[in-house]
BAMI-164791 format. One line per 2 residues: number of its first residue (from 1); for each residue x, y, z of C-alpha. Coordinates in steps of 0.25 Angstrom, whole numbers, plus 5000, padded with zeros to 4 digits. Example, Ala and Ser with C-alpha at 12.3 -4.5 7.8 and 13.67 -1.06 7.14 Angstrom:
# BAMI-164791
1> 5049:4982:5031  5055:4996:5029
This chain:
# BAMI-164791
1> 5057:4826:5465  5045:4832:5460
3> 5051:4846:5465  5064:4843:5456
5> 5054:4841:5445  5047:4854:5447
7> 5061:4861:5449  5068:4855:5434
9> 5054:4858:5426  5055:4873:5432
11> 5070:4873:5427  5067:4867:5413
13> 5056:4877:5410  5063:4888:5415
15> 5076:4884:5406  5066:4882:5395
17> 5061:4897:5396  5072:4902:5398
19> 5078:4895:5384  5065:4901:5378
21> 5068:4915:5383  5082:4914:5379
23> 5077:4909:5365  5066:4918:5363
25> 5076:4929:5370  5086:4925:5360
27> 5075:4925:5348  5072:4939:5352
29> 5086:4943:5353  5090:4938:5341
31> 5079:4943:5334  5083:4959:5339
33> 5097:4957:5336  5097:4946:5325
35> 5103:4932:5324  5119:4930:5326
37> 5126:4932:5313  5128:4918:5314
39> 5115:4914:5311  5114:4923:5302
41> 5126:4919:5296  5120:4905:5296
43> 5107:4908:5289  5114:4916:5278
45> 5124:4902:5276  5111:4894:5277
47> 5103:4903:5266  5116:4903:5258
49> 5116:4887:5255  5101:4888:5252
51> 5106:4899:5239  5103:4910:5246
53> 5112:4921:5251  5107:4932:5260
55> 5114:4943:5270  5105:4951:5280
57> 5107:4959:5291  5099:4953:5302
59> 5092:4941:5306  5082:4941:5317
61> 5070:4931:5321  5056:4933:5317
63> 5046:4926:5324  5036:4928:5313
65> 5045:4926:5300  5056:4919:5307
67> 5072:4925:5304  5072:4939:5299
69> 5085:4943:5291  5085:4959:5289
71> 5092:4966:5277  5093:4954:5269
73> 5101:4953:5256  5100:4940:5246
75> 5110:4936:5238  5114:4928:5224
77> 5125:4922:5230  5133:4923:5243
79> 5143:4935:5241  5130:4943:5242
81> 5136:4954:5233  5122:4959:5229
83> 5109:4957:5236  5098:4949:5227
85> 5088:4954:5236  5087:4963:5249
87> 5076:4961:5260  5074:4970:5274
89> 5068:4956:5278  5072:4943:5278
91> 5064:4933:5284  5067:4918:5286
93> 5059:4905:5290  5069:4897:5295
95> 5066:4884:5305  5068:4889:5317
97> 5070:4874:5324  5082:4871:5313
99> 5087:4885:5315  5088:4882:5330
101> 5094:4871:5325  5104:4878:5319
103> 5099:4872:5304  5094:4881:5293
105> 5080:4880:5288  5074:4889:5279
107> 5059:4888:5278  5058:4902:5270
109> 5063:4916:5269  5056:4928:5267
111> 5059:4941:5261  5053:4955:5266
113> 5055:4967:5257  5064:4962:5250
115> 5074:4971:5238  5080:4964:5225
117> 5092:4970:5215  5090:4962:5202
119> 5100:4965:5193  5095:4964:5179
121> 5107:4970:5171  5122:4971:5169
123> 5122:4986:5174  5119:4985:5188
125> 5103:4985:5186  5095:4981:5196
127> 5080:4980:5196  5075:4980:5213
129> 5064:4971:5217  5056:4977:5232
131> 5046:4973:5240  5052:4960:5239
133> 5045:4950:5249  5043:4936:5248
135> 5044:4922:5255  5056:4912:5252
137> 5055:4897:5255  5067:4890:5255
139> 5065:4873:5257  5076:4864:5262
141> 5075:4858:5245  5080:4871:5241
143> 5068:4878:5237  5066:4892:5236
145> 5050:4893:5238  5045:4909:5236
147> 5031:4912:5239  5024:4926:5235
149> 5037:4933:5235  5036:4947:5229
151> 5044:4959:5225  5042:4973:5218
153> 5051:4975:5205  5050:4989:5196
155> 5035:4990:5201  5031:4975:5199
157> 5027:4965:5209  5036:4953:5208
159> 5028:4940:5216  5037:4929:5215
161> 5036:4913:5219  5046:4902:5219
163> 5048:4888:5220  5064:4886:5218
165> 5072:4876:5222  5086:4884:5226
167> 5101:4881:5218  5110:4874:5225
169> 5123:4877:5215  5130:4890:5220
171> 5134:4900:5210  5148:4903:5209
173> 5153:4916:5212  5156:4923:5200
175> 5147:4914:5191  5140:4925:5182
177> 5125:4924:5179  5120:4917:5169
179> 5116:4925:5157  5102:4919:5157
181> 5101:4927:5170  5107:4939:5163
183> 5097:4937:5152  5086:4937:5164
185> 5090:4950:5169  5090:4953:5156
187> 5077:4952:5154  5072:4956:5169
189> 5079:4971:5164  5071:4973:5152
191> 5058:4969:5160  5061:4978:5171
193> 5065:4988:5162  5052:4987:5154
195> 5046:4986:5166  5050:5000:5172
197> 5043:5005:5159  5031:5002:5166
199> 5022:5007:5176  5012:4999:5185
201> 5001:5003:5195  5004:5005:5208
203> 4995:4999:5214  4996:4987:5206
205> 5010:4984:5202  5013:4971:5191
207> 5013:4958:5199  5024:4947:5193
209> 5024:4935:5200  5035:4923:5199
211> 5035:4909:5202  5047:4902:5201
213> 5049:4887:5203  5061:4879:5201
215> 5075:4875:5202  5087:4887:5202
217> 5095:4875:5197  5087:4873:5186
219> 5083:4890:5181  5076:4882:5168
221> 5067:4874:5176  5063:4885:5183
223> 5048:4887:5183  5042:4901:5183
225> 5030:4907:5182  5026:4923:5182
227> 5015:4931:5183  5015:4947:5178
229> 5003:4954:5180  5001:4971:5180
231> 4990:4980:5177  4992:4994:5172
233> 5005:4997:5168  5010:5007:5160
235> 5021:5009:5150  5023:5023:5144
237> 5009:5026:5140  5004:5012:5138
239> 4996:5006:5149  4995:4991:5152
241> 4982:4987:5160  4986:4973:5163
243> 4999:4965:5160  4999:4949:5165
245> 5010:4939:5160  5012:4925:5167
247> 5021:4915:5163  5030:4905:5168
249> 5046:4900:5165  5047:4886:5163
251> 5057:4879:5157  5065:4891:5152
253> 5051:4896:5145  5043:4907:5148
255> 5030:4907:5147  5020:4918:5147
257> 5008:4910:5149  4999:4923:5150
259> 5002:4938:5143  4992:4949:5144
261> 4994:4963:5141  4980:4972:5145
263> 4978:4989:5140  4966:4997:5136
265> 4968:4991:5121  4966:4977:5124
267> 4976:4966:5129  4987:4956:5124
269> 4988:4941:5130  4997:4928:5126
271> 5007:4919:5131  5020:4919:5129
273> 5033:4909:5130  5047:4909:5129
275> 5060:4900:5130  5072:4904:5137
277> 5080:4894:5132  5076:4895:5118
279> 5073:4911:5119  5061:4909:5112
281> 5047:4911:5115  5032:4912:5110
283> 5020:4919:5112  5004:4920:5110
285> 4997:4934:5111  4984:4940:5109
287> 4983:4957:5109  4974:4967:5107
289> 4982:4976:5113  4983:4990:5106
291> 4998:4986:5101  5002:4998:5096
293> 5000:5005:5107  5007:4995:5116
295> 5020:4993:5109  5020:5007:5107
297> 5017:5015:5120  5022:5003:5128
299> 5035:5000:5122  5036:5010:5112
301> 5038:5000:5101  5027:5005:5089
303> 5024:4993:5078  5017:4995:5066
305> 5018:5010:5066  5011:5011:5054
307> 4999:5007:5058  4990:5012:5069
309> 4976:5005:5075  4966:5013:5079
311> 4955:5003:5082  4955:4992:5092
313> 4967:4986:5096  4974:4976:5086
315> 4972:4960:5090  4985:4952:5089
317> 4986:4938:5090  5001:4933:5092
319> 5010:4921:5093  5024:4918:5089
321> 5037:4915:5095  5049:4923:5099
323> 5064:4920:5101  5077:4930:5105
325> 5086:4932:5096  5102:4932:5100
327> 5103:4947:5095  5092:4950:5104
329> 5076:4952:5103  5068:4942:5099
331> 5061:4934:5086  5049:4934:5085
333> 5039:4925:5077  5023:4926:5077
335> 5009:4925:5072  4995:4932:5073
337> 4985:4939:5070  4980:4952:5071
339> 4968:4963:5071  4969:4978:5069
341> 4955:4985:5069  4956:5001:5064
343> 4969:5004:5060  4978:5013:5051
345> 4991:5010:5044  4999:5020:5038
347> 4989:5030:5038  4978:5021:5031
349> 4966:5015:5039  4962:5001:5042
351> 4950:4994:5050  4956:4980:5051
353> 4968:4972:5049  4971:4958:5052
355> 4981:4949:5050  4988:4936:5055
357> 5003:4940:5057  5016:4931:5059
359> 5030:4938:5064  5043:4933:5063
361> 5057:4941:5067  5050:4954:5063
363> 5043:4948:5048  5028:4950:5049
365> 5017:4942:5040  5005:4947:5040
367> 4997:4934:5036  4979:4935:5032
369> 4980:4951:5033  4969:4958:5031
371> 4966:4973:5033  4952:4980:5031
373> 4950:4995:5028  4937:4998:5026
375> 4930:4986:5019  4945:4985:5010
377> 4955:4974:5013  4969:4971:5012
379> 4972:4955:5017  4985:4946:5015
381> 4998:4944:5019  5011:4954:5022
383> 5025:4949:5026  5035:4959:5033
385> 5049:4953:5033  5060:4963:5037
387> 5056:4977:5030  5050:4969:5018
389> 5032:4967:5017  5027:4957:5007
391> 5013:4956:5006  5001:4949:5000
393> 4990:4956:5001  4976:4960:4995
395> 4969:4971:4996  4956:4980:4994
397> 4961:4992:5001  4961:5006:4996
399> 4974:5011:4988  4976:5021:5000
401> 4978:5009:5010  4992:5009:5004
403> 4996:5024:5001  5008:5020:5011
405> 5013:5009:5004  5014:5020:4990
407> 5027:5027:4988  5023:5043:4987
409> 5023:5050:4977  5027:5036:4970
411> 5023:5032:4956  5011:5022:4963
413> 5007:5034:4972  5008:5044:4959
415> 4999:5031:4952  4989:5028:4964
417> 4985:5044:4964  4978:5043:4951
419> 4970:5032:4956  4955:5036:4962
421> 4947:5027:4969  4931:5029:4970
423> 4923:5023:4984  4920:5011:4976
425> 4933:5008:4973  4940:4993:4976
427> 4955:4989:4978  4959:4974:4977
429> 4973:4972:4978  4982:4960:4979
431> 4995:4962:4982  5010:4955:4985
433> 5021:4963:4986  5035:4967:4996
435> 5034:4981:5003  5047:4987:5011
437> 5045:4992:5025  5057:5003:5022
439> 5048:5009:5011  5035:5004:5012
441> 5032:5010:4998  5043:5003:4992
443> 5032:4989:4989  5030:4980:4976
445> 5019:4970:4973  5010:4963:4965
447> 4995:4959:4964  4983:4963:4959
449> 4974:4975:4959  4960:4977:4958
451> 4956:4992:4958  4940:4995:4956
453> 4934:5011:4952  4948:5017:4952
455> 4951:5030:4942  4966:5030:4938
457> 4971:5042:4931  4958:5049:4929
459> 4953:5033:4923  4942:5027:4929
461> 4942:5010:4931  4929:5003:4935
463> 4943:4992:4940  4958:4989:4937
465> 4964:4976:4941  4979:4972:4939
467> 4989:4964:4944  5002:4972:4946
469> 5018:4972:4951  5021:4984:4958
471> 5037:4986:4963  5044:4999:4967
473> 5051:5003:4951  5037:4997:4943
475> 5021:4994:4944  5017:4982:4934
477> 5002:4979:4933  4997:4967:4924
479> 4984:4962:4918  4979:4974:4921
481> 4963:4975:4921  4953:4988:4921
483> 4940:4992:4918  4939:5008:4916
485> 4926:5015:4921  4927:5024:4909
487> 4912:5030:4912  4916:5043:4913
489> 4926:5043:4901  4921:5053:4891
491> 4927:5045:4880  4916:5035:4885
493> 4905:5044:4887  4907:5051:4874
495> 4900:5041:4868  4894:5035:4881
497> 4901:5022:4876  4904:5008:4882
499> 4913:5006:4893  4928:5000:4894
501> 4930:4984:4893  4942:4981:4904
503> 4957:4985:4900  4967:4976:4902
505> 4982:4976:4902  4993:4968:4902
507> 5003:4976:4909  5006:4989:4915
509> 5020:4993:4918  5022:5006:4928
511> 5037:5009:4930  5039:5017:4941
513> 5055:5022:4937  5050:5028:4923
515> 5035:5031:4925  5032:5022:4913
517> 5019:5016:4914  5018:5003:4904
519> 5005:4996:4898  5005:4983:4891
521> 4993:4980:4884  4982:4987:4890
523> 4970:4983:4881  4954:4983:4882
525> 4943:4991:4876  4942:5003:4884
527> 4941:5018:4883  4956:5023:4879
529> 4955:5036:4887  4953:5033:4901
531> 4966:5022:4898  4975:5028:4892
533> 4971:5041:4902  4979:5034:4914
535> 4992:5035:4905  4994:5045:4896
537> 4982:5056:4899  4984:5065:4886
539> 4985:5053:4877  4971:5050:4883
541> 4964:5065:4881  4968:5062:4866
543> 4962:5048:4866  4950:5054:4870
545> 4948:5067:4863  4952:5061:4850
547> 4947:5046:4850  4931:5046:4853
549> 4928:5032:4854  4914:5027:4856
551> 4917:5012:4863  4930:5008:4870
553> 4941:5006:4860  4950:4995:4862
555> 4963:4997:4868  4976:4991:4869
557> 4987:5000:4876  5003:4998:4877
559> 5013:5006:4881  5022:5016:4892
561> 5017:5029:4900  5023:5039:4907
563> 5018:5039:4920  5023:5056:4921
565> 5019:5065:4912  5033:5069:4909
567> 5037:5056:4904  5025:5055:4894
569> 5037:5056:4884  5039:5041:4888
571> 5023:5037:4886  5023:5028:4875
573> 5010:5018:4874  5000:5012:4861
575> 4985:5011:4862  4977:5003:4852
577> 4963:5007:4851  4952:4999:4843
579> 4941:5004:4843  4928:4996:4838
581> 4918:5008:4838  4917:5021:4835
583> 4927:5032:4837  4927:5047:4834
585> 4937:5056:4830  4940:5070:4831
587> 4944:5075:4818  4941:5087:4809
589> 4930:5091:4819  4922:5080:4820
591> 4923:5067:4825  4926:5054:4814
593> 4919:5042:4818  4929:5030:4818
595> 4926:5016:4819  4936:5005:4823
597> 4947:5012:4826  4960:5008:4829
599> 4972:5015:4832  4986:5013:4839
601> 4988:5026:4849  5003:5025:4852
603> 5008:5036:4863  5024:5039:4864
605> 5026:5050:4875  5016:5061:4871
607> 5013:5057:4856  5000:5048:4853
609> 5001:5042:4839  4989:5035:4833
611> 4993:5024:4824  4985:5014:4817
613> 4972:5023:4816  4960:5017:4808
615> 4947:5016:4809  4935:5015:4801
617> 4926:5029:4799  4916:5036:4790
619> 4915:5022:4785  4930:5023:4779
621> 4943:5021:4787  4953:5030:4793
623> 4968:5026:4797  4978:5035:4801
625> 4989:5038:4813  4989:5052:4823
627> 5000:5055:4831  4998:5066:4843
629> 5008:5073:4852  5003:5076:4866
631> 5013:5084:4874  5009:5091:4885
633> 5009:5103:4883  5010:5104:4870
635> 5000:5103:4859  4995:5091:4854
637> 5002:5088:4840  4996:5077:4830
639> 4998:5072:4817  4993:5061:4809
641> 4988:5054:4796  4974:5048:4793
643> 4968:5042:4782  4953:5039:4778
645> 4947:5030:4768  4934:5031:4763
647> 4927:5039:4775  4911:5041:4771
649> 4911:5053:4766  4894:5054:4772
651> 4901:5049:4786  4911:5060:4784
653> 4901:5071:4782  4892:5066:4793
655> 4905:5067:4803  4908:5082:4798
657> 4892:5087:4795  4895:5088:4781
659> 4881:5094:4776  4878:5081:4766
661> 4882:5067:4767  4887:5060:4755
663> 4892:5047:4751  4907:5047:4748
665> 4922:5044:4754  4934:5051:4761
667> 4944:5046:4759  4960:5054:4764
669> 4971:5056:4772  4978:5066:4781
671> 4988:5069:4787  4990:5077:4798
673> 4996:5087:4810  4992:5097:4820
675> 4992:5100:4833  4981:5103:4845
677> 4978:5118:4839  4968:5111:4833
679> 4965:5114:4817  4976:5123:4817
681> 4985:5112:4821  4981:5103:4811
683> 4989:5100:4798  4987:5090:4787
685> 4986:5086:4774  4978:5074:4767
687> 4968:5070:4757  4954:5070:4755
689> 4945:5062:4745  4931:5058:4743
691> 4925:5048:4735  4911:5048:4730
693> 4906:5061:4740  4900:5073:4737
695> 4910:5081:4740  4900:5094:4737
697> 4894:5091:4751  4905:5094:4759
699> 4903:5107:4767  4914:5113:4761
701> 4911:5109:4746  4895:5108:4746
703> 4892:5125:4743  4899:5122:4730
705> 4884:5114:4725  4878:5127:4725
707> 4888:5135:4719  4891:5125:4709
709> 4873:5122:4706  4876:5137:4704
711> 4886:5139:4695  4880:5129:4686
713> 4865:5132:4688  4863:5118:4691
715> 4861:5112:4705  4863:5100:4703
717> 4876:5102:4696  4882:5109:4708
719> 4879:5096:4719  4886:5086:4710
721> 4894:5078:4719  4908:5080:4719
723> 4912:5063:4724  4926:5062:4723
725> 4936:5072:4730  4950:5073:4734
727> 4960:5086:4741  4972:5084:4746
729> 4972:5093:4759  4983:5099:4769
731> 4979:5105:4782  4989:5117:4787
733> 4984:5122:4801  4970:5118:4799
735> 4968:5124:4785  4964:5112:4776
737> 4970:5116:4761  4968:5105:4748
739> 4974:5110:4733  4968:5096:4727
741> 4954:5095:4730  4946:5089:4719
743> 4932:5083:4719  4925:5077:4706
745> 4912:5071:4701  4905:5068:4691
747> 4906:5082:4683  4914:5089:4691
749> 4928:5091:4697  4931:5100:4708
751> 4946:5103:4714  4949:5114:4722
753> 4960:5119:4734  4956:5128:4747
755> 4957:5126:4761  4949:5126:4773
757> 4952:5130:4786  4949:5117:4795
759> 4948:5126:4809  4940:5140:4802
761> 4934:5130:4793  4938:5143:4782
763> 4937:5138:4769  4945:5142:4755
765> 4942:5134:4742  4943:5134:4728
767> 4935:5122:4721  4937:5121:4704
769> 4925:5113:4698  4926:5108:4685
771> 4913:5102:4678  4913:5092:4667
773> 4902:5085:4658  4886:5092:4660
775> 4894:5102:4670  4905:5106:4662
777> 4895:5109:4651  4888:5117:4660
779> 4898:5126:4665  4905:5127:4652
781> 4898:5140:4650  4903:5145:4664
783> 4916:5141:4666  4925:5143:4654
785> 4936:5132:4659  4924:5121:4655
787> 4916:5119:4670  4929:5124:4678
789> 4924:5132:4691  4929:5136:4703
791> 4924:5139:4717  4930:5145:4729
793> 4925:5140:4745  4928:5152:4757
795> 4920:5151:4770  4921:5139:4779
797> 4920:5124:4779  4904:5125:4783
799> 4902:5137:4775  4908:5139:4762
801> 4906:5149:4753  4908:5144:4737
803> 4909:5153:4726  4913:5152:4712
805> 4928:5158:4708  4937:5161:4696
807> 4942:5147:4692  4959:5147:4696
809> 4969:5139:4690  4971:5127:4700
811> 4983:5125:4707  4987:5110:4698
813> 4982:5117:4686  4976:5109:4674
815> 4981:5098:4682  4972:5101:4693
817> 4958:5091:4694  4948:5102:4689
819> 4953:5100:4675  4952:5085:4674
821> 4940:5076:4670  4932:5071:4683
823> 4933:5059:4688  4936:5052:4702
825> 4946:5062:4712  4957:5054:4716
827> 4959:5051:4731  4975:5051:4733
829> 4977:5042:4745  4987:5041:4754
């Protein structure tokens, strides 16, 4: 019995070893020349219920890693028409007991250098995914489970993990993709393609790392999160030092939970988000990047083109929101702020600007925007909506800052070149106004200016302040205020006199399509030369040559200018003056002292007419009007009449150094012509009367005393005063001729004709002296025509030379004066 026993145990082992080597035999056998194609055939069917769809070329036993299918292919769907993906290795953890079993159960399947065609276009494109290796856990429940998976795509490290639960519904054959996953190929073409615009290290390519967790059933509740992370990279000539974006999809909405952008400038951080559903999205940034340089050298997209920073980079501050549009690109809408240190813009250069910003579709405002440019500011507000700029804005900044902005060679440019700025010179302008982007010249506004220590057409203002309207065809500029710096005039320092009160005016009018310049009521009490200098030039020379004022005169000024010489024809403008102190005038070679002038200066094209001339002189008056023709070119031509009424004759022989000062009256008129050949120029013709002078001390007259003490042997006799005297004058070419001059005293009565040459001061005179009472009885021995005499002046004004002479038959006969009684001369008045 017990040798039975011993005998079935020997048999039962060695049946059992022999199972086992026939296994382990088999195992091998299998292993060298792979599984029957049934099995095969029956892991493939198996895979194929669980949504995934594979072919390979063999399948052999690892005792390691379990089944190991060579040459594999994945598929999307089971005609396996193109390979998803494409391994040299398959392995696959299956559970050897069920599998004996003949049951299927997969623990996980691994993939071992591993190739993937993604298409991303409609053409055929394909972007291919090596070094594929990774681990796939498939659960009974469904679930695809991928841990630490990776892959090489265009140069970047793809890591990718999964938690998904596997679909179930089988897609029918010919169903075509849906566009949403049209649109994500889309989008995976353009980042390869910006991608191969790049190069990375070597050494240390980008890593981008997924993990994906969900239901395929349900695409929207997918949960995805994503890592990118890459140092030096290179695009064109930019370099990159660092590049880190993480997110995660959730809900049909990405978000960028973490953005940073790192060169040799600075860096750039934020977050991001964005809705599928809704295609829309926001974002937060911060950058001080250098820009410019990014955009540019990176994606060769240049923005601001005018304006280059050549300090620190600027610093941005950004949020706002973004949609796509159906056309195509996106709206965009946000707010920030922003710093720029050192910078120029159109060729003008800044130190700082600063300035909260919003954007919307391409519109820019610019809100609290302030820019500093050594010490000077410019703050306020600027709106860009399509190619239109409106703006609010004030500024201290120099006239220069906005040479850009000034249409050469244009009527503001041709204005602004006469203006002269000194170091101490101040700008404070307030501005509004639109300016076009197509012609950034073609601009109007309003505001106000204040422009301190500025000279303007050779006129100096200590300030100048006005509000204005500037538009393309015309300039307006109201309540105008100044205060001239007229230290240097001469008209000021000719008599070292007071300075200008502030001018004001109401209204200037500058149209820029006839040249015409227009002032309304310009008015204060200031020197007239430097004012009327920044118009008309010529008009000005005369003022100051020919009206010597001693204080400021009060102005008031109306009228039109021709901005160009050519159109002076078109000038026509009135100034008022009033003069409350003295003024001298040029006349006769000597300068009359006037007193409370007044006088209405009117200019049409080159014609200055002087109407409503008075003024008190020589302690009589003097009204009249003068009328001068100023073409360039040609000489100056007058004319005019003036009358005088009781002028001292002692004032008068102070003003002309007559050698004795009486008492006595001038009264006359004239009229008179001429041009600028001085004297020679000059006609005339007038009258002449004085009333209770001594006409004997004239310089002319006065060698007649001795001659006439002479003749009568008595002293005295000869310097009786002649008081009363009248001649009708003419002036031809500077020679002074009178036929009617009379002069009578007491006892005596003297007439006479001659001339006198006013520029040779040559002299021809005949007087005729007729002696009445004690004279006439003294000289009736003498003179056979009962005290009649005559006398006859040659020499010059200063130097005459008297002498007796036959007595001639007057040119009125006996009805000329000598023969009458004495009495009071006439005065013929106009």
């Amino acid at each position: 019995m017990i040798r039975t026993i011993r005998v079935a145990r020997t048999a039962l082992l060695l049946s059992l070893a022999l199972i086992g080597l026939t296994i382990v035999g088999g195992l091998i056998y299998l292993n060298q020349v792979g599984f029957p194609g049934r099995y095969g055939d029956w892991l493939k069917s198996e895979l194929a219920n669980k949504g995934v769809h594979l072919s390979f070329k063999t399948l052999r036993f690892d005792f390691k890693q379990g089944l190991v299918a060579t040459d594999v292919s994945f598929y999307s769907d089971e005609r396996q028409l193109v390979p998803l993906l494409e391994g040299s290795k398959m392995a696959l953890d299956l559970d050897k007991t069920e599998a004996l079993r003949g049951k299927f159960k997969l623990h996980s399947l691994t993939i071992i250098d591993g190739t993937a065609h993604i298409p991303i276009d409609h053409d055929g494109r394909n972007v291919i995914a090596q070094d594929i290796h990774g681990k796939v856990k498939i659960t009974e429940s469904g679930r695809i489970i991928v841990d630490g998976a990776s892959g090489l795509i265009e140069g970047l490290r793809v890591n990718l993990s999964t938690d998904l639960r596997i679909s179930k519904i089988k897609s029918t054959d010919d169903a075509p993709k849906p566009p949403e996953t049209l649109e994500s190929n889309h989008v995976i073409k353009k980042a390869l393609d910006e991608l191969a615009l790049w190069t990375f290290s070597a050494e240390a390519p980008p890593q981008l790392a997924f993990k994906i967790k969900g239901d395929l059933d349900s695409p929207e509740q997918l949960q995805t999160s994503f890592r990118l992370n890459a140092v030096q990279l290179k695009r064109n000539q930019y370099q990159l030092r660092k590049l880190l974006i993480a997110g995660d999809l959730q809900a049909q909405i990405i978000t960028l939970d973490e953005i940073l952008l790192q060169d040799e400038s600075g860096s750039a951080s934020g977050q991001a988000d964005w809705c599928i559903s809704r295609n829309d999205g926001r974002f937060d940034l911060n950058s001080d990047l250098h820009v410019q340089d990014f955009l540019n050298n990176c994606f060769d997209v240049k923005v601001l083109k005018d304006l280059t920073i050549s300090g620190t980079p600027p610093v941005l501050k950004i949020n706002g929101s973004f949609s796509s549009r159906e056309s195509g690109g996106f709206l965009v809408t946000a707010n920030g702020h922003g710093n720029i240190n050192k910078f120029s813009f159109l060729e003008t250069d800044f130190d700082k600007l600063s300035s909260d910003f919003s954007w919307k579709d391409g519109d820019l405002y610019l809100r609290d925007l302030e820019v500093i440019r050594e010490g000077d500011h410019l703050s306020g507000n600027i709106m860009r909506q399509g190619d239109q700029v409106r703006f609010d804005l004030m500024s201290s900044l120099p006239l220069k800052a906005f040479k850009p902005f000034i249409k050469a060679d244009g009527p503001l440019e041709q204005a602004l070149a006469h203006v002269t700025f000194s170091e101490n010179s101040t700008i404070a302008l307030d501005v509004i106004g639109t300016l076009y982007l197509g012609d950034r010249t073609d601009w109007s506004a309003t505001g106000t200016v204040l422009l301190n220590d500025l000279t303007y057409k050779g006129t100096r203002f200590h300030h100048l302040a006005t509000s204005y309207q500037i538009a393309p065809d015309k300039a307006e500029f109201f309540d105008i205020e100044g205060l001239l710096n007229d230290d240097q005039e001469s008209i000021r320092r000719r008599y070292n006199s007071a300075a200008s009160d502030p001018i004001y005016v109401e209204r200037i009018l500058h149209d820029l399509e006839t040249n015409l310049i227009t002032i309304e009521n310009l008015r204060g009490k200031a020197w007239a030369t430097p004012i009327v200098r920044i118009f008309a030039p010529d008009t000005a020379k005369h003022i100051e040559e020919t009206y010597r004022f001693h204080s400021p005169p009060s102005l008031t000024l109306n009228g039109t200018f021709a901005e160009k010489k050519e159109d002076n024809n078109k000038s026509s403008f009135i100034v008022e003056v009033r003069t409350e102190g003295q003024t001298d005038y040029p006349f006769l070679g000597s300068n009359l002292p006037l007193q409370n002038l007044k006088a209405d200066l009117e200019v049409r094209g080159t014609g200055i007419t002087v109407q409503n001339l008075s003024c008190d002189t020589l302690n009589g008056s003097i009204a009249g009007s003068v009328f001068c023709d100023v073409t360039p070119g040609q000489k100056t031509k007058y004319r005019g009449a003036i009358k005088w009424d009781d002028l001292s004759f002692q004032r008068l022989s102070q003003v002309y150094d007559f050698k004795e000062e009486e008492k006595g009256t001038l009264t006359g008129s004239i009229d008179f012509r001429g041009s600028a050949d001085g004297l020679r120029g000059f006609n005339a013709e007038g009258l002449l009367a004085i009333n209770q002078g001594n006409l004997i001390s004239l310089p002319i007259l006065g060698p007649l005393s001795p001659i006439i003490s002479g003749l009568l042997g008595d002293k005295r006799v000869g310097y009786e005063r002649a008081k009363d005297a009248s001649a009708n004058f003419n002036v031809t070419k500077g020679v002074l001729t009178t036929k009617d001059f009379i002069a009578i005293s007491t006892n005596i009565i003297l007439t006479g004709e001659g001339w006198i040459d006013l520029l040779s001061e040559e002299l021809d005179m005949t007087i005729r002296m007729n002696a009445r009472g004690l004279l006439g009885f003294i000289t009736l021995p003498l003179q056979p025509l009962k005290g009649i005499s005559q006398f006859r002046g040659t020499g010059t004004y200063e130097n005459p030379k008297w002498r007796s002479s036959p007595f001639t038959r007057p040119e009125k006969g006996k009805n000329d004066p000598i023969y009458q009684k004495t009495g009071k001369a006439q005065i013929i008045r106009e």
